[in-house]
N, C-alpha and C positions, 0 to 999 in steps of 0.2 A: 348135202342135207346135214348129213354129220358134224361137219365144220359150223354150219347154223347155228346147230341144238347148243353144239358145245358154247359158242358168243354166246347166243343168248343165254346159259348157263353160268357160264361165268361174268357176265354183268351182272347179273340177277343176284349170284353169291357173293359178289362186292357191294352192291346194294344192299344186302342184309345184314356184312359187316359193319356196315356204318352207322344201320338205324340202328341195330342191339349193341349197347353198350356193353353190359357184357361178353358178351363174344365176339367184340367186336378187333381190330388190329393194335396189338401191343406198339408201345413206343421204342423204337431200335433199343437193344440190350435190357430190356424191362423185360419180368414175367407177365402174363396175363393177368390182370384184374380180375377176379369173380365175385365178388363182394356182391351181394344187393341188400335192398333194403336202404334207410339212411344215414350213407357215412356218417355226416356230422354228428347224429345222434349217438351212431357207435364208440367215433375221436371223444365224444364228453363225456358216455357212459366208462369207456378204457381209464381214463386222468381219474374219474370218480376212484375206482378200485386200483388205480395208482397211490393214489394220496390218502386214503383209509389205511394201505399199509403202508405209508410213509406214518403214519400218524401213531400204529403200534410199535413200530421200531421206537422210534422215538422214546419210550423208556430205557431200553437198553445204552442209548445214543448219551442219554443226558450225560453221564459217567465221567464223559470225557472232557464234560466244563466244571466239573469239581476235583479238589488237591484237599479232601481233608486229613487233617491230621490227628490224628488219634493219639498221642502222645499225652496231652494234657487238656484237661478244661480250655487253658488259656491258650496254648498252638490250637485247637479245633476253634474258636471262637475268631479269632484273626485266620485260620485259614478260610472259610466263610464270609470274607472283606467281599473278594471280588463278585460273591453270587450276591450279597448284601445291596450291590452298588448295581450291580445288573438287575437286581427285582426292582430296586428304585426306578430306573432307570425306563425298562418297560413299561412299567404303574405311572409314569409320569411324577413320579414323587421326585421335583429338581430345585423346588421354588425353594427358595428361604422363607421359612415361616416368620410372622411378626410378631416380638416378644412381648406378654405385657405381664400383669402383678394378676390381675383378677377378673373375675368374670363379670360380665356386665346382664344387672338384674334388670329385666326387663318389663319397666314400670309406669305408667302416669297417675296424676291427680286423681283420674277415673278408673286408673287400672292399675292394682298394686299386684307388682310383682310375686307375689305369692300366690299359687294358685290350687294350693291344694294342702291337705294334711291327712296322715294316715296315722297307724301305731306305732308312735316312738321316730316320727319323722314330717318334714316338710317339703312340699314342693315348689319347687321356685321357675319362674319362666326365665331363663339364662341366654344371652350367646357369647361368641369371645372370635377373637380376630383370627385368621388364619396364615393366609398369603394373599399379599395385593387388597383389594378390596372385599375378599370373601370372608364369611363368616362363618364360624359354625352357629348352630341354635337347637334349642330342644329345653331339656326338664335338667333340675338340681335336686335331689333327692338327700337333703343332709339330715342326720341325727340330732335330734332334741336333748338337750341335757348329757352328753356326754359326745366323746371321741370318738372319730368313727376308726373301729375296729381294719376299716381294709378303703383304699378306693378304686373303686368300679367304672370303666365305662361301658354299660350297656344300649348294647346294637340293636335293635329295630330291624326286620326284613324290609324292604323297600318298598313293601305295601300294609305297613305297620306302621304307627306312629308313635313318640316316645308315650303318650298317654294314656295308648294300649296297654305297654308294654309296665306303666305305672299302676294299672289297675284304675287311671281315672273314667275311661269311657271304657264298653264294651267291645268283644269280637275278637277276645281269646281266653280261655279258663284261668281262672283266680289262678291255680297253681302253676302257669304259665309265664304268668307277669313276672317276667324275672326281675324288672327293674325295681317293684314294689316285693320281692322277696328278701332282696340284700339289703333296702331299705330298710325292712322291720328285724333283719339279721344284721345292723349295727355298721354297715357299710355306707361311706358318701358315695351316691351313684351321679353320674353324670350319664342323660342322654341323648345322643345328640339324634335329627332327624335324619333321613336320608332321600334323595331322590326316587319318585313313585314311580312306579309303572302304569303310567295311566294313559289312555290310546288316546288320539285326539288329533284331529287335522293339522299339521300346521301349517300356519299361512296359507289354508284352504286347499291344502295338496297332502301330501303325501299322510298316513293315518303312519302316527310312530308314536312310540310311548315316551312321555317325556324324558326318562334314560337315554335312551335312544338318540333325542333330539339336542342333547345335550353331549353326547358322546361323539357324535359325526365331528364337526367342529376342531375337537381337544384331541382325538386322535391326530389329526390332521396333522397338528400343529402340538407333536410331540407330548401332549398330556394325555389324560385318562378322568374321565367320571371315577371311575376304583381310585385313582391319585389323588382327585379333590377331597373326596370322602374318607382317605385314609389320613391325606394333611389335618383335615377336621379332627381326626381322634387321636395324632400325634401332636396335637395341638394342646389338647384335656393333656394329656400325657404332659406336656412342658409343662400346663399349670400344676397336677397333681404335685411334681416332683419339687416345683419353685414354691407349693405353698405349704409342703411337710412341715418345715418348719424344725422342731424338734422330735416329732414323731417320727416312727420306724416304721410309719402303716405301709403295706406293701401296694403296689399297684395290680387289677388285673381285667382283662377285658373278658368280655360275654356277647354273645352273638346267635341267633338263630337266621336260618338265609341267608340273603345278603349280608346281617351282618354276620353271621359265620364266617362268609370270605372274609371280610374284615377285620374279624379279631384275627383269623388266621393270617393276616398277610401282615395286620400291623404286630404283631407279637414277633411273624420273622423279621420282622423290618428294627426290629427296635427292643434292644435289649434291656431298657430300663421295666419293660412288662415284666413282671412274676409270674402272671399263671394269665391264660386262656380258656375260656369253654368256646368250642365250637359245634355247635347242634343243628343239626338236619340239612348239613352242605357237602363234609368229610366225604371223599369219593373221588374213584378214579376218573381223568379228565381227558379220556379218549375223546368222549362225547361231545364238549364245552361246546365244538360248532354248532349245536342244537339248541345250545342256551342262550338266552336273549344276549344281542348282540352285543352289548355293554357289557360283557364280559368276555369279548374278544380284547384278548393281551397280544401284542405281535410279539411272538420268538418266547411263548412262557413255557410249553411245552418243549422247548429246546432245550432249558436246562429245568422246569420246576413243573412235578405235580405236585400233586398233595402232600403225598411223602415229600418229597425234597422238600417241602414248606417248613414240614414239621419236623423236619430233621435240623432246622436251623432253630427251634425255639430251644432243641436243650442244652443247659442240662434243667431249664424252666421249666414247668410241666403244663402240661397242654392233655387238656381233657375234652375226648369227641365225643360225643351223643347220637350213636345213631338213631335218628327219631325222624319222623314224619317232617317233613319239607314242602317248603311252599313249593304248588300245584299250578302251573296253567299253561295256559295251550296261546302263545300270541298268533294271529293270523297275518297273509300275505297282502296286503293293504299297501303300500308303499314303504310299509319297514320290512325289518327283517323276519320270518318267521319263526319261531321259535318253538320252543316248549322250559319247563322245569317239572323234575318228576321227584319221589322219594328218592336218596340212595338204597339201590338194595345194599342189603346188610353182609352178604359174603362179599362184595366190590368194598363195603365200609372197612371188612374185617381184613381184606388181601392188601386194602393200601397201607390201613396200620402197620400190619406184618413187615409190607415193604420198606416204611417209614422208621420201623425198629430197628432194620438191619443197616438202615444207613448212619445210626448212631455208633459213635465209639463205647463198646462195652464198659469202658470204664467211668461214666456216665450215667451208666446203668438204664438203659431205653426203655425196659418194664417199667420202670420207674416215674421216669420224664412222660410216656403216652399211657393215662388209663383211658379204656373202652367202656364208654356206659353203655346199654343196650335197652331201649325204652320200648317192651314190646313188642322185642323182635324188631325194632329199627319202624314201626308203623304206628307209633299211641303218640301220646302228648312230644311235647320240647319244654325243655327245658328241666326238667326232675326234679323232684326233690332229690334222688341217687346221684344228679350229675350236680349239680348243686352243693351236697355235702359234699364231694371231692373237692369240685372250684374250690370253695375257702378253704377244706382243710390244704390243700395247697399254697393257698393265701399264709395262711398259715393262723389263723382263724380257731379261738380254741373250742368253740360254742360250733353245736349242729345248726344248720335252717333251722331259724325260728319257725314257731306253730304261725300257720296261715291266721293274719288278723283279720280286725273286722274289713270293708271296703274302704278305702278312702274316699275320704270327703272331695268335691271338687269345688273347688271354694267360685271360682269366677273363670268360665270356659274363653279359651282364645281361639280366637279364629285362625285353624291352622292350615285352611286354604290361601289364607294372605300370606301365612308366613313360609308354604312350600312357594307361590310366588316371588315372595323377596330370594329365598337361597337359589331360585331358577335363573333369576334376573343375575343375582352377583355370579355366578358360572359361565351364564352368558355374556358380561360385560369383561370379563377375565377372559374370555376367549379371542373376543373382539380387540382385546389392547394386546395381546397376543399378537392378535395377524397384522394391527399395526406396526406393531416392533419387528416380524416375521423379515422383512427386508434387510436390516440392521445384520440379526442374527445371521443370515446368510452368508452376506456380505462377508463377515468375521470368517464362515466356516470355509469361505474359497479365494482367504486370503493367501497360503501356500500356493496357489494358480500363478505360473510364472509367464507372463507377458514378454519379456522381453525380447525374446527371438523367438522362432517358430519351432525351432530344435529345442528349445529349452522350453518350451509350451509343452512341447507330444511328451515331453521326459515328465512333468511337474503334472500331467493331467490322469496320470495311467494312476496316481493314490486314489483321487476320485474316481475314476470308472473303478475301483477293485472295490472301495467302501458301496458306489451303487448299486454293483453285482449283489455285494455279499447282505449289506443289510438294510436296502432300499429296495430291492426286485427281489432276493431274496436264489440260491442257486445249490444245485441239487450235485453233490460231489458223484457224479456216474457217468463212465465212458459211454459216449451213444453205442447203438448197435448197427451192423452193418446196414447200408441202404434198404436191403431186398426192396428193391424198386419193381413195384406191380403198376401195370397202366393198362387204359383202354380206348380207344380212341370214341370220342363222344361226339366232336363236332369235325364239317368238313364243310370249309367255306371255301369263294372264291382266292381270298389271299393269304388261307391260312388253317390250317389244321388242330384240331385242342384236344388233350388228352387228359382223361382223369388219373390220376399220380398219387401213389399210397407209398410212403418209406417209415420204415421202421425208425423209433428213437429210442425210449428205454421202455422195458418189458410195462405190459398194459399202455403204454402212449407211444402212438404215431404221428404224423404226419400226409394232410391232406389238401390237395388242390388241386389247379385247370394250369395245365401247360400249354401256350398257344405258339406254335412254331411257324413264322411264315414260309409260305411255297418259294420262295423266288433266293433261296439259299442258295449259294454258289458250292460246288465239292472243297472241301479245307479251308471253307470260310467261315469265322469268328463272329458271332454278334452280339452287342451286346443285348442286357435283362434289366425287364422293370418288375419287380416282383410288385404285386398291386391289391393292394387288403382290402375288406369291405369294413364296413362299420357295426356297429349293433344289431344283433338279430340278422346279418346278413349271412349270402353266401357266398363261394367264386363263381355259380352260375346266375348271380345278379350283376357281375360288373364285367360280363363276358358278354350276354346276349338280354335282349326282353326291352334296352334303352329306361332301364330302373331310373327313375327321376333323382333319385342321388348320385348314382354313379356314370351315368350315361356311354356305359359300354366303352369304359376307357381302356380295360385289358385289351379289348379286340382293337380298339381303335389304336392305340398303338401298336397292336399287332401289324395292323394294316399298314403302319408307317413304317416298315421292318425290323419292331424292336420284336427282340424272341421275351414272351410275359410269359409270369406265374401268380395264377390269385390262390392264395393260401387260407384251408379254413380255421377260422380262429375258435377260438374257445368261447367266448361272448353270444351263445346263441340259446335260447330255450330257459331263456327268463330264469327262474328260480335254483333250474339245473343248474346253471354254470353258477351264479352267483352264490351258493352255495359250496362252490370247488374253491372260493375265497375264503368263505369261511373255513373248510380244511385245513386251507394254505398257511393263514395265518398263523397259527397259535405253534407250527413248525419253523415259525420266520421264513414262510414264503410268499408266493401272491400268484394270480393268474400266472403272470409273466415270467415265472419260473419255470413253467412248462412251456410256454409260449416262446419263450427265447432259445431254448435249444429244439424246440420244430423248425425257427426258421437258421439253426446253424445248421441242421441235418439236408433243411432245402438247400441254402446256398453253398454247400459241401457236394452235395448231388449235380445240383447246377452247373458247378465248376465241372465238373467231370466228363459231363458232355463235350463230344466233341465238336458243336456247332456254338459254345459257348464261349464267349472271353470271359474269363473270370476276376479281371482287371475292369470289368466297367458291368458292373449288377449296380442296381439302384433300387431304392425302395420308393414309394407311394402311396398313401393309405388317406380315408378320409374320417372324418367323426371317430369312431371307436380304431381304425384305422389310424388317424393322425394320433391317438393317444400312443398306439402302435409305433408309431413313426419317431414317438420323442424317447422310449424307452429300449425297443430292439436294437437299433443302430449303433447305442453308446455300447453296444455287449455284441455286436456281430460287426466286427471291422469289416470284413468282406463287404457288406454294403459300403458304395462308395459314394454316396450320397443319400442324404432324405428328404422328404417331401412331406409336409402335414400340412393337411388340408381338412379345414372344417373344424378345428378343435384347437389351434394355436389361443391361449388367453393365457392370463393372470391367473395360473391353475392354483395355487394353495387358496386364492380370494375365492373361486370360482366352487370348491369344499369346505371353505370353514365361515364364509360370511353369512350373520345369519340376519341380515338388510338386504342383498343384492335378489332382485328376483331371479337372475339366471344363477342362485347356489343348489348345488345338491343338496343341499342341508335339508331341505322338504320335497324333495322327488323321490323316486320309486328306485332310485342307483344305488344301493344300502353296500353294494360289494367297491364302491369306487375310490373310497378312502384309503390312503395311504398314508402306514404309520410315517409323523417327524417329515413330513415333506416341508413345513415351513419350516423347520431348523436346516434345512440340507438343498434339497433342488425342487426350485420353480422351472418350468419349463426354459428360461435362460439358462440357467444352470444344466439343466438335461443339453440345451442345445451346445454347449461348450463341451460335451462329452463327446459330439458328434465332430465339432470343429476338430482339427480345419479341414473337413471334406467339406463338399458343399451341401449348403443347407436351406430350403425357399417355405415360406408359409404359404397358401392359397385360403383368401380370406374373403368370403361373399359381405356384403356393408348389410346384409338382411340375413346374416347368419343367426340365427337366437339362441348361440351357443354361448356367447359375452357380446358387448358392446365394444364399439368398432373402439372406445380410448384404452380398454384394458388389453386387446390386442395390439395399440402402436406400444403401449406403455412397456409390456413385457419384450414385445422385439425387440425395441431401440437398445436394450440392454445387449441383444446378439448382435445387432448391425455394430455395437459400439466394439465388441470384441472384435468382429473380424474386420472393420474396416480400419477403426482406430487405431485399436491397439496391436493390432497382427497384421495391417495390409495388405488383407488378402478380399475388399471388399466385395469383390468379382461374383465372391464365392455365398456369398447371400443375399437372398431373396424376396421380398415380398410382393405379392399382385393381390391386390384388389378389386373387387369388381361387385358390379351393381347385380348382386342375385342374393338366393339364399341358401342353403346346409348343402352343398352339391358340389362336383366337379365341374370346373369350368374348363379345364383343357387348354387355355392359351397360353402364358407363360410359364406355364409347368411344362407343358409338352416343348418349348421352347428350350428350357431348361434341362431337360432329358437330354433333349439334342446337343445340346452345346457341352453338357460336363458328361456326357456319356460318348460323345466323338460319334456320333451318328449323325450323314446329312438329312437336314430337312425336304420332306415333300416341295416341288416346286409348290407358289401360291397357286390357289384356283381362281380362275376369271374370273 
């Protein structure tokens, strides 16, 4: 009877190990698993309070991408070359601007050019040429009867328009209109408009502010909405300077909001500026992930905030305002969510301080930054206090004129058409962009040496280093040991699954399903297909359930005796993660930054095992998965093959066309943009980072992720490399097949087998 109790007690306590996961059998040489609650949500919440304090370091960090030199005016000024050419550079400011003599008044029979008249000045409806087809446009503000004392170009916030800001229409206080202040204070102002923030479907999908919908695009493909807009006023700036003449008038910019960033960027960017006011922007830029997305810079935080900015205007003088800043709250609608708040005034006054100390004394930084303070950082913009400094810095011998009467507005233009035409020329410069985009590539991977296979892996290792470092973006930290905790979660007929936690760096881990088949020999090797999900998924959807995307291929290949790991990615809980992008960014990083050393820390683990060969891991991912497939593999050689399935297309077309119905440009993906992808790698290009391991697409003809031609289009580029030009055609792939966004399992699983050295199941009758 004793013998009884005991079996049936000890069946009964193995049955329990197996339903409760946590307490259930660790994986040989692992600790216990005890975790509850949901990993994935924990793995997202850990990267969140990762990347916050990657984010504060990042001041201390910048230090080490600037060599200035404090010797002279002129050594500090040339030592600032290289940050000069890197803010361009980020900003997308790369075009050559088009030269011309003057501004063009913008007039007909029915519509003269003059639109208005104030005290001691005129307004004139202007635009003038930029780069390629774009224009700038807005208001000319000149003096009557005399010289203008100084020229101005005053900025507009992005929900202001130059007419506001002239005192012609309403919806900011008289004393506000700075552009009709300098006006009647003896200055030619020029202003130009800017892109609004205005919400609005587009293409019946996605709700994104026209900023927004204009920056997805130009990111993509190496520019910047902040680039076009600052071409625009370094553009007044070419005129100002080609139309002096014999005058000595000084130049200087002005800005509230948006255009705050603006004069501030274009004043470092460009030292023909004199003087600056930037009012109700000035502030530390911890935060910037929370501001609308069109002021995501990739890698600006790396070497510039505020201070760095403003350490590059002197010994010019640059005067801040802390004052009340535009306000709102954007919501989550298929853009990005956002906010803009006031700067507080101690954050206004700590980056000053900052920004002083990065000046060479002998320059005199008191000097170069005065602090206006407009009620405590919370009344009006623009001052008459901040005001008087602007020109007396100009060098300006008269205070602001007394407030005059209103200007007259002589004949109103319709500046709904004309935000239209500057939306249209941005978007048509984006679009001759992505047509050129192939070209440019082309040129960037012409040092790719072809000619033998040894002299291939030697000439491709510059490109994988450039898409570590400023394509994926990579975080200088030794991982931390495994401590590998597991639990046994599944226990099937051919196969065993274990949930797997390994440490990577302090706040982020690493998490997935280990599925180990039963029919292991003792000292026997097998090989691994590490196997990702896609969007919003997890490892317990492509393990068990038959998910109609993944159809259980972790186990299913379990079942065929490959030893699998589904890894969980970061891509899950919508706004969460897509927001870990936003962090990422402005450090020059990306998701994949974290995501690329989880799966070094798995396939490092992997290896270790001793039912592993660490000579035959393969990777496999689907949808958000195959995006996985094309960027892990070039940065984890241990995989010795890749697989993307569901997502191979024409990827730079696929983010910046704003014609194609399958573009991101108007869906709810706001984190999927990648700066300079069309200067650098289309998925061809990622795939030559992979070559020459082997490389297969799996492509359903009902995928509605592109259309079946931008799929052969972008292959034939890889088939062309490794059959063509490397002879190694064996080694790529593609199957097709009549279905849609899912694994099909035929030739892929074909292909496991064949470059992984494992035999295939006999056929079934």
């Amino acid at each position: 009877m004793r013998v009884l109790l005991c079996s049936i007690a000890l069946t009964l306590f193995n049955a329990y190990q197996i339903s409760l996961g946590a307490e259930g059998v660790a994986y040989p040489g692992t600790a216990p698993l005890t975790w509850e609650g949901d990993i994935a949500s924990r793995l997202v919440e850990g990267v969140d309070r990762f990347l916050l304090t990657e984010l504060e370091k990042s001041i201390d960090r910048r230090a080490r991408h600037w060599r200035r030199d404090h010797s002279s005016d002129a050594a500090y000024q040339q030592s600032l070359e290289p940050n000069r050419q890197r803010l361009a550079h980020i900003t997308g400011v790369r075009d050559g601007r088009v030269s011309f003599d003057a501004l063009e008044l913008l007039g007909t029979t029915s519509q003269p050019a003059m639109v208005g008249q104030g005290a001691g000045y005129k307004v004139f409806a202007v635009r003038w040429p930029v780069i390629g087809d774009i224009h700038g446009e807005g208001l000319l503000l000149t003096p009557v009867n005399r010289e203008p004392v100084a020229d101005v170009i005053a900025i507009p916030d992005a929900d202001l328009t130059p007419e506001a800001i002239a005192g012609l229409i309403e919806g900011i206080p008289p004393s506000s209109q700075y552009a009709r202040r300098l006006a009647e204070s003896g200055c030619r102002v020029l202003a130009p408009m800017l892109i609004d923030r205005k919400l609005e479907k587009r293409n019946g999908r996605a709700n994104l502010t026209s900023r927004e919908y204009l920056y997805r695009p130009a990111f993509e493909l190496g520019r910047h909405l902040i680039g076009y807009e600052l071409q625009k006023i370094l553009a007044g700036v070419d005129w100002f300077t080609n139309d002096a003449g014999a005058r000595d008038a000084k130049i200087g910019v002005i800005g509230w909001g948006e255009g705050g960033l603006l004069s501030l960027y274009a004043t470092a960017l460009d030292p023909r500026i004199d003087a600056a006011l930037v009012s109700g922007y000035f502030d530390t830029r911890q935060n910037v992930w929370q501001e609308p997305i069109d002021r995501n810079i990739y890698g600006l935080l790396e070497q510039f905030g505020d201070a760095e900015l403003a350490s590059m205007v002197a010994p010019r003088a640059l005067v801040i305002e802390a004052a009340r800043g535009p306000e709102l709250n954007l919501p989550s609608e298929g853009g990005a969510p956002a906010r803009l708040a006031t700067p507080r005034l101690v954050d206004v006054q700590t980056e000053v301080a900052r920004a002083r100390a990065l000046i060479p004394t002998i320059l005199n930084p008191d000097k170069c930054i005065e602090l206006v303070t407009s009620d405590s950082g919370q009344g009006d913009f623009a001052t008459p206090a901040s005001m008087n400094a602007f020109l007396h810095h100009l060098g300006v011998g008269a205070q602001l004129s007394k407030l005059g009467e209103k200007p007259q507005y002589l004949l109103k233009r319709d500046t709904e058409e004309r935000h239209a035409r500057q939306m249209r020329e941005i978007d048509r410069h984006n679009q001759a962009l992505l047509l050129e985009s192939p070209y440019v590539r082309t040129k960037f991977m012409k040092k790719l040496d072809t000619s033998s296979l040894e002299k291939y892996k030697e000439s491709v290792e510059w490109y994988r280093d450039y898409f570590r470092n400023e394509t994926i973006g990579h975080f200088e930290y030794d991982k931390l040991p495994f401590n590998a905790r597991s639990r046994k979660s599944y226990d099937e007929v051919k196969w065993t699954g274990y949930e797997v936690v390994l440490d990577v760096f302090p706040d982020v881990f690493a998490y997935g399903i280990l599925c180990i088949p039963k029919d292991i020999s003792p000292g026997e090797r097998r090989p691994v297909v590490v196997c990702q999900h896609g969007l919003e998924g997890r490892p317990q959807d492509i393990v068990t359930g038959d998910h109609a995307a993944y159809h259980d291929f972790a186990s299913k290949l379990a079942e065929r005796g490959f030893i699998t790991f589904a890894p969980q990615n970061l891509y899950i809980f919508q706004d969460r993660f897509r927001t870990l992008q936003r962090k990422s960014n402005p450090i020059k990083k990306t998701l994949f930054s974290v995501i690329v050393p989880q799966h070094q820390q798995i396939v490092a683990w992997l290896s270790s095992l001793d039912v592993v060969d660490p000579q035959r891991i393969g990777f496999y991912g689907l949808s958000y998965g195959g995006k996985s497939a094309m960027r892990i593999p070039p940065l984890v050689p241990e995989y010795r093959l890749s697989i993307c399935s569901a997502d191979f297309n024409e990827w730079v077309w696929k983010n910046a066309s704003s014609r194609a119905p399958h573009s991101y440009v108007w869906t709810g993906e706001y984190e999927i943009f990648e700066f300079d992808l069309g200067s650098t790698f289309n998925y061809a290009e990622m795939a030559a980072l992979i070559c020459p391991r082997p490389f297969m697409v799996e492509r359903g003809h009902f995928d509605g992720v592109a259309p079946d031609e931008t799929v052969a289009y972008e292959f034939a580029k890889v088939r062309n490399l490794y059959n063509a030009r490397l002879g190694i055609g064996e080694r790529c792939e593609l199957e097709w097949f009549v279905g849609p966004h899912t694994i099909n399992g035929k030739g892929t699983f074909r292909f496991l087998h064949k470059h992984l050295e494992w035999p295939e199941p006999p056929a079934e009758e």
